[in-house]
C-alpha positions as CSV (number, residue, x, y, z in Angstrom):
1,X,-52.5,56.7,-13.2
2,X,-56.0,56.5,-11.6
3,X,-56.0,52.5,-11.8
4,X,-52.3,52.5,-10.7
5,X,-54.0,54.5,-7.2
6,X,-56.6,52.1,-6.8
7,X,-54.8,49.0,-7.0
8,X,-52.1,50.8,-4.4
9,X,-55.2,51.7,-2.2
10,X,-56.6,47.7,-2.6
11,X,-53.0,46.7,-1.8
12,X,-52.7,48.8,1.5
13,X,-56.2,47.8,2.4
14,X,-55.3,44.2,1.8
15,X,-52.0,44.2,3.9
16,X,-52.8,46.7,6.4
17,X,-56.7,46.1,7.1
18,X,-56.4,42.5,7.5
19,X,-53.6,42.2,10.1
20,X,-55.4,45.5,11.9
21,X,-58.5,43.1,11.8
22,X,-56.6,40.3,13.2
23,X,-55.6,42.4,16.0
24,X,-58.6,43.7,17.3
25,X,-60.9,40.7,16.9
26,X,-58.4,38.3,19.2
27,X,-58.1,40.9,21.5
28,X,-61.7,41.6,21.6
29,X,-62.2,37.5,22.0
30,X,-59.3,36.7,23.9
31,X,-61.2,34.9,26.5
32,X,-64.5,33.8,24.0
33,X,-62.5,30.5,22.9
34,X,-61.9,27.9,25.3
35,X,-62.6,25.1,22.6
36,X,-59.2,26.4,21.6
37,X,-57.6,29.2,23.7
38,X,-54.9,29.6,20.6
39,X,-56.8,31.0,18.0
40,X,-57.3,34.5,19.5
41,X,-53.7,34.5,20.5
42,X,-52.8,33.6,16.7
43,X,-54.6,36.6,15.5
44,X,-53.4,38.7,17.5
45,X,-49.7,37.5,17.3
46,X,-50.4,37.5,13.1
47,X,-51.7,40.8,13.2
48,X,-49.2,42.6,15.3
49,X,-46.3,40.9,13.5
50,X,-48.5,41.6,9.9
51,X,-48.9,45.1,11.3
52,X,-45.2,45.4,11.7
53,X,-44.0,43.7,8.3
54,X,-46.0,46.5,6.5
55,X,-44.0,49.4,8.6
56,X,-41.0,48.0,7.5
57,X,-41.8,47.4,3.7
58,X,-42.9,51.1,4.0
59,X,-39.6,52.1,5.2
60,X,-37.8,49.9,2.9
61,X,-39.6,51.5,-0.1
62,X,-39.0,55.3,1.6
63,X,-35.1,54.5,1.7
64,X,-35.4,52.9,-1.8
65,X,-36.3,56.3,-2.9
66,X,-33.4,58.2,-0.9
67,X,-29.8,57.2,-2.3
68,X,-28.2,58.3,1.3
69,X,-25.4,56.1,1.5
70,X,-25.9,56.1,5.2
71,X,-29.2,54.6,4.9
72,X,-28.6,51.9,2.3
73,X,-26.8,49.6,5.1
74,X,-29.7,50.3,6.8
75,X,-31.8,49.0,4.4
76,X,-29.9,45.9,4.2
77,X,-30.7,45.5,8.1
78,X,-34.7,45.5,7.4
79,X,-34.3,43.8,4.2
80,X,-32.8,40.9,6.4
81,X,-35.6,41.4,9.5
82,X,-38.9,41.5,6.8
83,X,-37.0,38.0,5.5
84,X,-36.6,37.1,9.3
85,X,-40.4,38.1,10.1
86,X,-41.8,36.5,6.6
87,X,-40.5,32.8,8.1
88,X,-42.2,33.8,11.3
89,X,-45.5,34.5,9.5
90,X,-45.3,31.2,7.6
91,X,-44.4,28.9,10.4
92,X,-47.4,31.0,12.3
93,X,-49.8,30.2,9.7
94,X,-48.7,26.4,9.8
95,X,-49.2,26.8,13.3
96,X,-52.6,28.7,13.4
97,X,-54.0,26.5,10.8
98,X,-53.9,23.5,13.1
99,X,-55.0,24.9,15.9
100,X,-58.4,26.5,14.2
101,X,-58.9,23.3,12.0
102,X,-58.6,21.1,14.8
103,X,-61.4,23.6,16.4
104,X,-63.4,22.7,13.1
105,X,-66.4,20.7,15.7
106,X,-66.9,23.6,18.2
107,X,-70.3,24.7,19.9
108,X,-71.0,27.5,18.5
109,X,-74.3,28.1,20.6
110,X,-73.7,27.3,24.3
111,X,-70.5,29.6,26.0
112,X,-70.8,27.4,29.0
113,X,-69.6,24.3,27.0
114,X,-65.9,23.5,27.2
115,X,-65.6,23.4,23.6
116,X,-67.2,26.4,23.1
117,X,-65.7,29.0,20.9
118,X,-67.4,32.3,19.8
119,X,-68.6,32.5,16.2
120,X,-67.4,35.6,15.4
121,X,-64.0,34.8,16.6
122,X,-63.9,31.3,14.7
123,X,-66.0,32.3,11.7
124,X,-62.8,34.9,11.4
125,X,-60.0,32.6,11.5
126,X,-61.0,29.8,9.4
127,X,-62.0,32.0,6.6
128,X,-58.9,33.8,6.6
129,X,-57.1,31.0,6.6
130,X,-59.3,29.3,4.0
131,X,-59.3,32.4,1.8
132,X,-55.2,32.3,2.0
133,X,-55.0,28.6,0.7
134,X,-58.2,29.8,-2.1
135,X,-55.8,33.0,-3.2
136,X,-52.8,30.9,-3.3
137,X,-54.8,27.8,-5.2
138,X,-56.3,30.6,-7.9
139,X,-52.5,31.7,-8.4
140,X,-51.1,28.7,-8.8
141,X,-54.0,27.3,-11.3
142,X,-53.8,30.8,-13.2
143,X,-49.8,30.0,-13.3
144,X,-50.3,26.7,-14.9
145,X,-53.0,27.9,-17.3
146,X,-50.2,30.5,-18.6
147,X,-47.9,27.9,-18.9
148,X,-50.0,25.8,-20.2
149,X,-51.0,28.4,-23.2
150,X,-47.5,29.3,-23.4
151,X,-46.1,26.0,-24.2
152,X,-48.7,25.1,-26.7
153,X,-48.1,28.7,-28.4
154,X,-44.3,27.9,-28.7
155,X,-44.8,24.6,-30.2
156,X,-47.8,26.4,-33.1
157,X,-45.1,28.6,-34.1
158,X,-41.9,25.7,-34.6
């Protein structure tokens, strides 16, 4: 049971942290970028719409554990919005991933360049984005190694 906690407390940190994160570092930088003006609007945008996909997995799972018949069609209502906000999030990471890649050359060091962008701010963005494509490389390598494994497994025992 303990581990079970911890890995629900990780989870919630993950999902709930990160978009709060989002949120309050492009609206502390909102004006800090002008190398690209888009990245603090991405994080803020992410993290209020990340902030908001977490609310409503919360109150899909509370109505998961009710059996009121009068909240089941709810359910299917936020079921179909969290599927609705989930394309959002991916076409928003397409999005934000150009505009703070193409950012990549910034001065860091001088805010009265034009393509100056605040380190903080940048340093933020491209390492969440560059952690989301190192999480999702790791799961996909793991997934082949399992496969991998499995098949040769399946053809020891024939």
């Amino acid at each position: 049971m303990y581990t079970i906690s911890v890995g629900l407390l990780v989870m919630v940190g993950i999902t709930v942290v990160v978009p709060f994160c989002m949120l309050t570092i492009g609206s502390y930088y909102v004006k800090c970028c002008p190398a690209e003006p888009y990245i603090p609007v991405y994080l803020i945008v992410g993290g209020i719409f990340g902030l908001f996909k977490q609310f409503l997995t919360l109150k899909l799972r509370s109505q998961r554990s009710r059996q009121d018949d009068m909240e089941v069609s709810d359910s299917s209502f936020a079921a179909s919005l969290q599927s609705l906000i989930n394309s959002f999030l991916l076409c928003w990471f397409i999005t934000g991933c150009y505009w703070v890649y193409s950012a990549y050359d910034s001065d860091f060091d001088n805010p009265k360049a034009a393509n100056y962008c605040n380190i903080v701010l940048y340093t933020f963005a491209f390492w969440l984005l560059t952690s989301t494509f190192i999480f999702f490389g790791a799961v996909i390598l793991l997934l082949c190694c399992i496969s991998t494994i499995a098949l040769f497994l399946t053809r020891d025992s024939h």
